[in-house]
N, C-alpha and C positions, 0 to 999 in steps of 0.2 A: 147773241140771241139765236136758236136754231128756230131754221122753217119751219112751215106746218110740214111740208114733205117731207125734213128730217125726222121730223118728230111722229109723223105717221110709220115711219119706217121702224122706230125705237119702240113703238108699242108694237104692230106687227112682229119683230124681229124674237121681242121679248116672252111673247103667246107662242110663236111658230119654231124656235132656235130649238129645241129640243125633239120634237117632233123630224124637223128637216135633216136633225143630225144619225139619224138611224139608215142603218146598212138598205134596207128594205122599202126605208121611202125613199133613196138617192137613186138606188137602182129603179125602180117605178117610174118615178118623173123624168128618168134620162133618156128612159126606153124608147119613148118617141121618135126623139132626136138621131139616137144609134140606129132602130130601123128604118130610117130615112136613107141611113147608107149602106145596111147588108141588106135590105129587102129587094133592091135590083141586083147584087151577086149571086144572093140565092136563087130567084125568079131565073134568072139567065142559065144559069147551072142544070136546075130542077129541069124547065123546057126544053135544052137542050139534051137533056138528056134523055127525057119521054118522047119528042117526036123526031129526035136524030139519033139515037143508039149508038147506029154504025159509024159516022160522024163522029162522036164523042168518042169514041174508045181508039178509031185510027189518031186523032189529032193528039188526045191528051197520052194516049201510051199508058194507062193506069190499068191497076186493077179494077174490078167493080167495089171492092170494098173500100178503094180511095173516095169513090164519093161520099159516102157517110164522114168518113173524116173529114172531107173539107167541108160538106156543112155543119158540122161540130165545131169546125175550128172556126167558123162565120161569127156561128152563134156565141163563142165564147169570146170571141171579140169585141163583141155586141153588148156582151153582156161586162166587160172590160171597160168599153169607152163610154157606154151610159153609167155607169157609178162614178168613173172618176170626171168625168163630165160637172157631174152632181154636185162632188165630192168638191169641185174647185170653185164652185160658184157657191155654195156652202160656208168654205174660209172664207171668199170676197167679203160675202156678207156679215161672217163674225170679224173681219177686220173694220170694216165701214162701224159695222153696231160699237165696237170696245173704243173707236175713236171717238162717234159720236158721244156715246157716255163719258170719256173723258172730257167730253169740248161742254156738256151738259154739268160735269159736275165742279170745274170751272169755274163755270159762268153763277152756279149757285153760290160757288162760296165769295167769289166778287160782292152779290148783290148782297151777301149775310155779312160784308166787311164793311160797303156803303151804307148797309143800315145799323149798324152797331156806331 
């Protein structure tokens, strides 16, 4: 017999699994998570860079147009680990749903064996 929790998740999964599977909403809902971690690289970067000039440029040894690149390369990582972030808890849940349906369909053809 599946729970009510199973069984809320099968209908959920069932409305939502196509929707979740798209490129544009894995990257959206991940976004959070990923800016949680480059939005203090950035911040730290960006400041240092506006209120210490001279600073940044003896310490890092860079051109000025390396900084554009490394926050490029921030953001592209950002934007790397919020998708497949997504992207992995995505399969979880199409592995959990294709299980549960198999433990649901199962359990149907028991009770259609019990009652025959």
């Amino acid at each position: 017999m599946l729970t009510e929790k199973e069984k809320q998740f099968l209908a959920y999964w069932e409305c939502n699994r196509e929707y979740e599977g798209l490129f544009l909403s894995k990257l959206l809902k991940g976004l959070p998570m990923s800016l949680v971690f480059s939005l203090p690289i950035i911040l730290s970067v960006v400041v240092v860079k506006i209120y210490i000039p001279e600073w940044y440029m003896k310490i890092s040894k860079t051109s000025p147009g390396m900084f554009i690149t490394v926050i490029f390369a921030v953001l592209l990582i950002t934007m790397f680990y919020s998708f497949f972030r997504m992207h992995f808890k995505w399969e979880n849940n199409e592995q959990v749903y294709k299980i549960l349906k198999l433990k649901a369909e199962k359990l149907n053809k028991e009770n259609q064996q019990t009652i025959s």
